[in-house]
C-alpha positions, 0 to 999 in steps of 0.5 A, spaced: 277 661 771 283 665 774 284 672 771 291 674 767 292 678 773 292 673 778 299 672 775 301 678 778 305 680 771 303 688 771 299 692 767 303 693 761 301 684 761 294 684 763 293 688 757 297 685 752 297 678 752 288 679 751 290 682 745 294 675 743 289 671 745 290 670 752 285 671 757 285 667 762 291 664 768 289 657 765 290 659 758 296 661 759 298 655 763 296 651 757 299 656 751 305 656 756 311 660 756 314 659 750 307 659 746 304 665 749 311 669 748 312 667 740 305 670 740 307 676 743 313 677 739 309 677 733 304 682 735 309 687 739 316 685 735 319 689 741 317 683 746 324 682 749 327 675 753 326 678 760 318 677 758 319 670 758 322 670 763 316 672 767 311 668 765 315 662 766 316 664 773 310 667 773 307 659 771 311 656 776 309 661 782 315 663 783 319 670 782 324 671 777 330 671 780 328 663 782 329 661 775 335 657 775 340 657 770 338 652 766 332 655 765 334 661 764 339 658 759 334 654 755 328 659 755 334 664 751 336 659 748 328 659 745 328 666 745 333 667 740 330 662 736 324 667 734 
């Protein structure tokens, strides 16, 4: 089982997603994006759309910036949903 910190999400996630429950690479793999954000938001209401963007890329392997638009769009569109 991969530590949050494999994901290479900085210090400021590595402390906050155990605190909603996420302990490891593969829970956030199963939670996903969108569900681990929810929680976050939830427990630290001032959790803003760049965070989802991080994990989703974070998820994919890839950088932020290589998220394409759509996606972008999408998980946006999600985020202003909560």
């Amino acid at each position: 089982m991969a530590a949050v910190t494999a994901l290479g999400l900085g210090r400021t996630m590595e402390k906050k997603l155990p605190a909603v429950g996420i302990h490891s690479a593969e829970e956030l793999a199963q939670i996903g994006s969108k569900g681990a954000v929810a929680r976050l938001k939830e427990r630290y209401p001032n959790t803003c759309v760049v965070i989802l963007y991080h994990l989703e890329a974070a998820l994919r392997g890839v950088e932020m910036k290589q998220l394409e638009q759509a996606c972008k769009a999408e998980l946006k569109a999600y985020f202003a949903r909560l």
